[in-house]
FIBARO-697718 format. One record per residue (C-alpha): residue number from 1; residue in three letters; x, y, z. Coordinates in steps of 0.02 Angstrom, whole numbers. Each point is the difference from the previous one (the first is absolute). Layout:
NUM,Ala,X,Y,Z
...
This chain:
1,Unk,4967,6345,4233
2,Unk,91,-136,84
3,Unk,110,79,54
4,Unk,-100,133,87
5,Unk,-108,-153,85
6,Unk,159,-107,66
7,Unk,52,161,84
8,Unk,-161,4,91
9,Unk,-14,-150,40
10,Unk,149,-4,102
11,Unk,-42,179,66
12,Unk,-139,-104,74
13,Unk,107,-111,57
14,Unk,129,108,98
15,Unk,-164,90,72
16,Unk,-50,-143,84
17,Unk,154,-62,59
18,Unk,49,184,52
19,Unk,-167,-16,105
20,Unk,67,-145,71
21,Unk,-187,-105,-52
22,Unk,110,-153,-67
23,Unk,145,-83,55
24,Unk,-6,-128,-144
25,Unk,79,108,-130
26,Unk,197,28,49
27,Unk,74,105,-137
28,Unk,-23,27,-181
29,Unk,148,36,-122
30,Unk,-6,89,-184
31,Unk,98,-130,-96
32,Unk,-70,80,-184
33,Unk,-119,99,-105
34,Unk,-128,-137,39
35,Unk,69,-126,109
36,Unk,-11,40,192
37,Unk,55,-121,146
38,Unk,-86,-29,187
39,Unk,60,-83,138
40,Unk,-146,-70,101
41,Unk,-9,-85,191
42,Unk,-65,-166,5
43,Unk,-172,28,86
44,Unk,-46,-42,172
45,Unk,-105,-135,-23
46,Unk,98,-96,-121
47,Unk,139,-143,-7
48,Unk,99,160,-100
49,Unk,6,113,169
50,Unk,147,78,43
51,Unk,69,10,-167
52,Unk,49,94,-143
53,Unk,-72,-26,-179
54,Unk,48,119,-152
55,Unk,-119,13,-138
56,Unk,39,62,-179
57,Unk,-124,94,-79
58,Unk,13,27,-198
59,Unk,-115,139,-97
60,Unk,-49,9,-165
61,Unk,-28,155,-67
62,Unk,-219,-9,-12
63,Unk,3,-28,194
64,Unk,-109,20,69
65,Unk,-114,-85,-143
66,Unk,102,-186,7
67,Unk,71,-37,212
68,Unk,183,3,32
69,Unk,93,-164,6
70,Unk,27,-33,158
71,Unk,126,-136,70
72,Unk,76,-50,150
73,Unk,212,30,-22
74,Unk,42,-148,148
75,Unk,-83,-173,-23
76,Unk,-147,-15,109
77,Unk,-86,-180,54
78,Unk,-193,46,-37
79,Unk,-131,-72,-112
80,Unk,-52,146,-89
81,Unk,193,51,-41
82,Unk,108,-99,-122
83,Unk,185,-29,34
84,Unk,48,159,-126
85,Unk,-82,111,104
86,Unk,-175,-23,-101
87,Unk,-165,63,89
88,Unk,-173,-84,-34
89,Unk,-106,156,36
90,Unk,-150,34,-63
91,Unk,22,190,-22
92,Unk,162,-26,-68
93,Unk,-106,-69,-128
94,Unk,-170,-27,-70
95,Unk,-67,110,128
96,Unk,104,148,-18
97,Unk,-96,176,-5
98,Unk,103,162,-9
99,Unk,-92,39,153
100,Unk,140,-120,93
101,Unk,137,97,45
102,Unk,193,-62,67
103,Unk,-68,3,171
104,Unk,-151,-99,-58
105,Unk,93,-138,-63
106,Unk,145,-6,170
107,Unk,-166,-32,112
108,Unk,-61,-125,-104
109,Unk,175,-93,14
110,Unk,9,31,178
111,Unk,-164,-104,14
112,Unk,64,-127,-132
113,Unk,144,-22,115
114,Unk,-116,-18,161
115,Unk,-123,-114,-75
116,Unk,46,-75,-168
117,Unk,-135,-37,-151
118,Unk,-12,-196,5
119,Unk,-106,-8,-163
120,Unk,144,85,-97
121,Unk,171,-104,21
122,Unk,136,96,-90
123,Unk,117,-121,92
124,Unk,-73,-189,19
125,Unk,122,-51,129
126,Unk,-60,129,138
127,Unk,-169,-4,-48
128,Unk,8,-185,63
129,Unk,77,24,144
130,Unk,-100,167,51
131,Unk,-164,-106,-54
132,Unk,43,-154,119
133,Unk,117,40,123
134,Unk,11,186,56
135,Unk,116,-26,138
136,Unk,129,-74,-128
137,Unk,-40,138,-127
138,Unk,48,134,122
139,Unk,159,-94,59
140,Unk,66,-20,-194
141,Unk,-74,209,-22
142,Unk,101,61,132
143,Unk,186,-133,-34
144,Unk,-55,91,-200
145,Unk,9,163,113
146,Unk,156,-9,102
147,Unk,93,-67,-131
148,Unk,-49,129,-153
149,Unk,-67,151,73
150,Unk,89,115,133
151,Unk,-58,-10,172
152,Unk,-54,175,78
């Protein structure tokens, strides 16, 4: 069955970016059985636009019962992502149904990304920063960006 469901997922997926309705998802590569790739644009209004993140996601085989586990493959300066590529995410946890679907869980980092979850740190250092100094935060976000990810 999990099989059958991570194929249409990412059916889904290439629909919609076939149709052109979202620029944030790049490209999405078949690394395994149950591991799948996607390269994802920074989004507009975020310290992360203009480039390039690739996230790794890993299947078990009772998706889509338990979520993928989903991490970020270039070190990313935000609160809710740890420097191994960790997300705090609360569908990627506790409130997973398997009504969520791939697609479900790439918009809900695409809003993590525009406006991070203060109340769950998953990385204490930008959590401070983000908390009292924004303007900082973004300046250390995008020096995080230009030096790990690939500018687009």
């Amino acid at each position: 069955m999990a099989r059958e469901r991570i194929k249409k997922d990412f059916d889904q997926i290439n629909y919609i970016k076939l149709q052109g309705s979202d620029d944030f998802i790049v490209d999405i590569y078949e690394i395994g059985n149950y591991q799948i790739q996607i390269c994802i644009k920074g989004p507009d209004d975020s310290p992360y636009k203009n480039y390039l993140f690739f996230l790794n996601f890993q299947f078990s085989n009772e998706y889509p019962q338990i979520p993928p586990q989903v991490t970020f493959m270039n070190k990313i300066f935000h609160p809710n992502i740890n420097v191994l590529g960790y997300i705090y995410l609360g569908i990627l946890k506790d409130d997973w149904t398997s009504d969520y679907s791939v697609h479900t869980i790439l918009a809900s980092i695409k809003e993590l990304l525009i406006k991070p979850d203060e109340d769950n740190s998953f990385f204490p250092d930008a959590t401070l920063l983000y908390k009292n100094n924004k303007i900082d935060f973004e300046k250390k976000a995008k020096e995080w960006a230009q030096k790990y990810a690939i500018y687009n």
